[in-house]
C-alpha positions in Angstrom: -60.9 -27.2 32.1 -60.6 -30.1 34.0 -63.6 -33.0 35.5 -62.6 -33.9 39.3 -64.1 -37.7 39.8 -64.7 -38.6 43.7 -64.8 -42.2 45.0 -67.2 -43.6 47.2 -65.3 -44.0 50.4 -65.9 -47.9 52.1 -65.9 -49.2 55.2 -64.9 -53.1 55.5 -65.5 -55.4 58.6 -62.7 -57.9 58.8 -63.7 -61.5 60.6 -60.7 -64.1 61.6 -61.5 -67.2 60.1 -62.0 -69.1 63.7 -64.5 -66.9 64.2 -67.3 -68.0 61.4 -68.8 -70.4 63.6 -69.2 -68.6 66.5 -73.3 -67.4 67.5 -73.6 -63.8 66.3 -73.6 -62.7 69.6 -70.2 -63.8 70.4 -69.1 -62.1 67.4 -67.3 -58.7 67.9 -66.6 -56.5 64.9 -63.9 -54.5 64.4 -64.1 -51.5 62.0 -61.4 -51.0 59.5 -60.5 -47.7 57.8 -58.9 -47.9 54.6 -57.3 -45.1 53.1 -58.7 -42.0 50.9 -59.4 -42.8 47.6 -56.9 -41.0 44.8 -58.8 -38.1 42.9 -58.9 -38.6 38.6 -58.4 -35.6 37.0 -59.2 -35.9 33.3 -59.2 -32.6 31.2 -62.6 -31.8 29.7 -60.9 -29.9 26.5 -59.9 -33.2 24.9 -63.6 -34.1 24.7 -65.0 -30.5 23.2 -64.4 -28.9 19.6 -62.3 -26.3 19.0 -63.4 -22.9 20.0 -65.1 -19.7 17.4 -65.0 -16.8 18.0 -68.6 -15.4 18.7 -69.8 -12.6 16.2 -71.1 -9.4 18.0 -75.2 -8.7 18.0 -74.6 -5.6 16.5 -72.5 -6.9 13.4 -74.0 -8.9 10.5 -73.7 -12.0 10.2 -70.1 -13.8 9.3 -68.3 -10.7 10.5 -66.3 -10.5 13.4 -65.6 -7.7 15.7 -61.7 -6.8 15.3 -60.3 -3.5 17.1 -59.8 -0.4 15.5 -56.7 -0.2 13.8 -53.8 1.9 15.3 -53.6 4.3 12.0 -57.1 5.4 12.4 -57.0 5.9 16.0 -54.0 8.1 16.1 -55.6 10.3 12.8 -59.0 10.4 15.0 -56.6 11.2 18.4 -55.1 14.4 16.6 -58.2 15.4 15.0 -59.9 15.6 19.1 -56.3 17.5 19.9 -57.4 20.6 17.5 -60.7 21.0 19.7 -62.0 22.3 16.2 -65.4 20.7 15.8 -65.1 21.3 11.9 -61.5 19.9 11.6 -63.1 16.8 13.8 -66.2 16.5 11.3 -63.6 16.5 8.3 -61.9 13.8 9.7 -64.7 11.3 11.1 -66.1 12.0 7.5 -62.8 10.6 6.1 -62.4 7.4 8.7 -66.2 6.4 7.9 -65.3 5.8 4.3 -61.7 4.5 4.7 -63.0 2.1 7.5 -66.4 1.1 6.8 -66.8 -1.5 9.8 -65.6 1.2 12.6 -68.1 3.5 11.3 -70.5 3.1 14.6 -67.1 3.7 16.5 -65.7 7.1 14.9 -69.3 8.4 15.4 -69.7 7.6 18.9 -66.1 8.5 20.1 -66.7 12.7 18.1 -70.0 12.3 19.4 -68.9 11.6 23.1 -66.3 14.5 22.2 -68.9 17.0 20.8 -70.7 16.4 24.2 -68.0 17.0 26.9 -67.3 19.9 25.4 -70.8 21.6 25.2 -71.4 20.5 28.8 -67.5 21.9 29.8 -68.5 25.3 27.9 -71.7 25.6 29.6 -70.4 25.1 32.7 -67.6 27.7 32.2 -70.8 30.3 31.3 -72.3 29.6 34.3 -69.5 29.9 36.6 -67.4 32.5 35.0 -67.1 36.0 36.4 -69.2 38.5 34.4 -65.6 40.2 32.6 -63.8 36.7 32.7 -65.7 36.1 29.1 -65.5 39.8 27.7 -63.5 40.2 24.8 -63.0 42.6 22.4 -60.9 44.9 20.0 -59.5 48.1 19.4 -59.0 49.9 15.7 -57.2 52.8 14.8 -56.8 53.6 11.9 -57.1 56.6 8.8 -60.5 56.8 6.1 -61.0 58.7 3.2 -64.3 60.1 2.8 -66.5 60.6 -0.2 -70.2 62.4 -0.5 -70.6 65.5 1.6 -67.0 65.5 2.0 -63.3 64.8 0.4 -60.3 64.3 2.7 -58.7 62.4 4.7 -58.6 61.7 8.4 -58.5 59.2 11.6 -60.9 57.2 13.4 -60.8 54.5 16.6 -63.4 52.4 17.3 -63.7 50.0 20.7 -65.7 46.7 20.5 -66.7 44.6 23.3 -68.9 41.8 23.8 -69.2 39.5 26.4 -71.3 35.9 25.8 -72.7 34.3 28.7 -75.0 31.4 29.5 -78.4 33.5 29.2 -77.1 36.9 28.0 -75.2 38.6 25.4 -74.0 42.0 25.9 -72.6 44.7 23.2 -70.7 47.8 23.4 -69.4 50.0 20.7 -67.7 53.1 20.6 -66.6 55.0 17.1 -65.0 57.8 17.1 -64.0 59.9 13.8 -62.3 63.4 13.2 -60.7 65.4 9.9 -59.3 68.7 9.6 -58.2 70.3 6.4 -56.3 73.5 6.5 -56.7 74.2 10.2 -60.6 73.7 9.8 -63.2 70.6 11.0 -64.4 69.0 7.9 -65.5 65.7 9.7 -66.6 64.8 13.4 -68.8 62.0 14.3 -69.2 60.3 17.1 -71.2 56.7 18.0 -71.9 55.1 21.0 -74.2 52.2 21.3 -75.1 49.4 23.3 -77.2 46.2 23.4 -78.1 43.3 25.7 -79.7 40.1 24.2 -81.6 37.7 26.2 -81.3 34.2 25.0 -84.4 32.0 24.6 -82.7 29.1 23.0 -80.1 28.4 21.1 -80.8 30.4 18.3 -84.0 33.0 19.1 -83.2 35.7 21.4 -84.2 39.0 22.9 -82.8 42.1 22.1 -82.7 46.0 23.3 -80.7 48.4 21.7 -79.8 52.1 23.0 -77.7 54.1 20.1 -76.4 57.5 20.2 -75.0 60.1 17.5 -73.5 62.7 16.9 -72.7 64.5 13.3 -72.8 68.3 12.9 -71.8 67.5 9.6 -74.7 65.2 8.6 -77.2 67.7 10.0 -78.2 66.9 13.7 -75.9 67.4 17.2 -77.6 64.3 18.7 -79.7 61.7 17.9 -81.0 59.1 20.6 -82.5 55.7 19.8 -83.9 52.9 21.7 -85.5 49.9 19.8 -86.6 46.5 21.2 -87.7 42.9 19.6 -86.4 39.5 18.6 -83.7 38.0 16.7 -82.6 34.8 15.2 -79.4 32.8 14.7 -79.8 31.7 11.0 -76.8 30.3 10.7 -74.6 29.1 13.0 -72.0 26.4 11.4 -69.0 26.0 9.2 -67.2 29.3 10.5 -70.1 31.2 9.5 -72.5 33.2 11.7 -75.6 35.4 10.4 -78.0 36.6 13.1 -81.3 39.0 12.0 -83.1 40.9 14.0 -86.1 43.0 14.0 -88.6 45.3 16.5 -89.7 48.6 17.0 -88.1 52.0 17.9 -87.9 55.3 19.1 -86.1 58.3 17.6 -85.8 61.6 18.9 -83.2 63.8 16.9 -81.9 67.0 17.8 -81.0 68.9 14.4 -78.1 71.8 13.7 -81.3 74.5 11.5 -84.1 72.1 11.8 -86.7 71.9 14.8 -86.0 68.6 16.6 -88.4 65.9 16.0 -89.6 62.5 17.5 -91.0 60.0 15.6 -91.7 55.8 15.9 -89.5 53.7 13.4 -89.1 50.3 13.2 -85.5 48.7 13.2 -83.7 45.5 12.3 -80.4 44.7 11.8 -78.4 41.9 9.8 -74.9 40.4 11.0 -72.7 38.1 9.3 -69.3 36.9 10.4 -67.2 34.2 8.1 -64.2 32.7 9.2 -62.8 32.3 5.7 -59.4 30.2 7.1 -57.9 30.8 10.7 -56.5 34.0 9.7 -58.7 35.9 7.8 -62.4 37.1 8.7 -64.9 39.0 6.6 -67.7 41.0 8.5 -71.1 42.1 7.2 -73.0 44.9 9.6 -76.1 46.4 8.4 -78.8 48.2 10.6 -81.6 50.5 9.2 -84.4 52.2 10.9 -87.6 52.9 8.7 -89.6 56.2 9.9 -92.6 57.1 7.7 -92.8 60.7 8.5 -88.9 61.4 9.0 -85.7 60.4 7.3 -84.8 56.6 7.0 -81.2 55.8 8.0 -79.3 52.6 6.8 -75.8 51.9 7.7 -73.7 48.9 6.6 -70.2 47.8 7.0 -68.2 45.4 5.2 -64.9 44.7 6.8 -61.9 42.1 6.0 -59.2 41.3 8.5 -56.1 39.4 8.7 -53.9 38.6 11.2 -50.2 39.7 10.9 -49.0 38.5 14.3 -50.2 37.5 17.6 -53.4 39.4 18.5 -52.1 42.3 15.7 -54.5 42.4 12.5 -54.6 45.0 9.4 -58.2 45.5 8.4 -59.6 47.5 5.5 -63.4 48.2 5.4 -66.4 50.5 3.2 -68.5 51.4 5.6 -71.7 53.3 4.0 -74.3 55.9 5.7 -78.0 56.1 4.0 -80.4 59.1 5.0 -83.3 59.1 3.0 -84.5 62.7 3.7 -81.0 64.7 4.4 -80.7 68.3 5.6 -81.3 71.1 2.5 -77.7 70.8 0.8 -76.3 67.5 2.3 -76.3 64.4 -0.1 -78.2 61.2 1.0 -75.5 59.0 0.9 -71.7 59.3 2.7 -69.4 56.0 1.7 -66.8 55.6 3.7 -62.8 53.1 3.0 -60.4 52.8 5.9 -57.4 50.7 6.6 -57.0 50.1 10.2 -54.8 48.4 12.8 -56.8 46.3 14.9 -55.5 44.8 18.5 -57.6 41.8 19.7 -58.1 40.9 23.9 
């Protein structure tokens, strides 16, 4: 910095010596200019201390603001590349500790992160066609039964779900068939669907329609539509579980038995684990409680792991519960498969 002094410009009136006795009103002046006075320039930095640097409010006292170092931004940088929200937790847990006075900075930079991409995913919900977000999967596969039969046999079953801003939407179809020396020892066929409307985040809204089919377990069809709400327990780490629970409505057509209709109530409980990025474990049970008729609980446990691209080998025990079975069928058919399942 530099201090600019002006001069006071003067104007002089110049007399000839001859003149200085003359009456002043034979005096004539004559004005003179003289040139602009020269401009000092005298730096200001010579005069002031040297300069500190200033401490930010938000630090403590004494400490100075210094960028973040090039190391942690690049670990940070790859751990936003994943787009895995765990994998970014991991790592902003890891850069808190190693760098304790970038702390407020790893936190705001995931947390900026953690934001765009909530609003970019609820954006894609709104504005997605309704089978743009369907996926799904298809198993085939062979079982060996237990119970009320002993052989083997084959089975296909079609998931699909789609996930959208307000609504969820599940279909499911399961298909199984066995014959043993040129005769039907198993058929049983499932179809099922169920819409949930979400409240919030985690409570929802769910209908359920479910049909059956098993000559084998005693009825040619059973229809049942159910209602009520559900909750998202958990929802972190990989890990899913979602409960639900309303009333029903059952009306079963048996093989020898007069068909009957009856209230029930019925809840279901759904847990999904990503154990590591390649293998899953799946817990499915659903049970309807009648107090005149039979009580049915069903529950699937189910492991999968990918072998390539969207290829994965599953094995599952899948177990059928009816508390009051047709004269000469057991209460309880258990059910292990391995299957080939194709994800889309």
């Amino acid at each position: 910095m530099r201090r600019v002094i002006p001069l006071v410009s003067l104007t002089l009136i110049a007399l000839p010596a001859h003149a200085q006795d003359v009456a002043d009103d034979d005096i004539q002046i004559v004005p003179v200019e003289l040139p602009p006075p020269p401009i000092i320039v005298v730096p200001v930095e010579q005069f002031l201390p040297p300069a500190t640097p200033v401490a930010s409010a938000h630090m403590p006292p004494g400490k100075i603001k210094r960028p973040m170092p090039d190391r942690a931004r690049q670990t940070l940088d790859a751990a936003l590349a994943t787009n895995n929200e765990g994998e970014v937790n991991t790592v902003v847990k890891y850069l808190r500790r190693s760098y304790p006075d970038h702390q407020g900075e790893f936190t705001r930079i995931a947390g900026d992160w953690k934001r765009a991409r909530e609003e970019a995913a609820i954006r894609r919900l709104q504005e997605s066609d309704f089978w743009e977000l369907a996926k799904g999967k298809i198993e085939v596969g062979g079982f060996q039964t237990t119970g009320n039969t002993n052989n083997t046999g084959v089975h296909g079953v079609i998931d699909l779900a789609r996930e959208g801003f307000s609504w969820r939407h599940k279909w499911r179809l399961n298909a199984e068939y066995q014959e043993s020396f040129g005769n039907t020892t198993r058929e049983r066929y499932v179809a099922s669907y169920e819409p949930n409307y979400k409240i919030d985040d985690r409570l929802f809204i769910f209908g359920n329609a479910l049909y059956e089919n098993d000559r084998f377990a005693g009825y040619r069809g059973r229809y049942s539509a159910a209602a009520g709400a559900g909750y998202t327990a958990i929802r972190e780490g990989g890990k899913v579980l979602n409960v639900s629970l309303g009333p029903a409505f059952r009306h079963t057509d048996f093989v020898r038995q007069p068909t009957e209709s009856d209230l029930a109530a019925r809840g279901s409980v759904e847990f999904d684990w990503r154990m590591s990025p390649t293998i899953t474990l799946d817990q499915d049970t659903s049970f309807y409680v009648q107090a005149s008729n039979s009580s049915t609980v069903t529950s699937t446990t189910a492991v999968r792991a990918r072998l390539f691209g969207p290829i994965q080998g599953q094995v599952s025990y899948l177990v059928n519960y009816e508390s009051m079975p047709p004269a000469g069928r057991k209460s309880v058919d258990t059910t292990s498969r391995a299957s080939v399942v194709y994800s889309f």
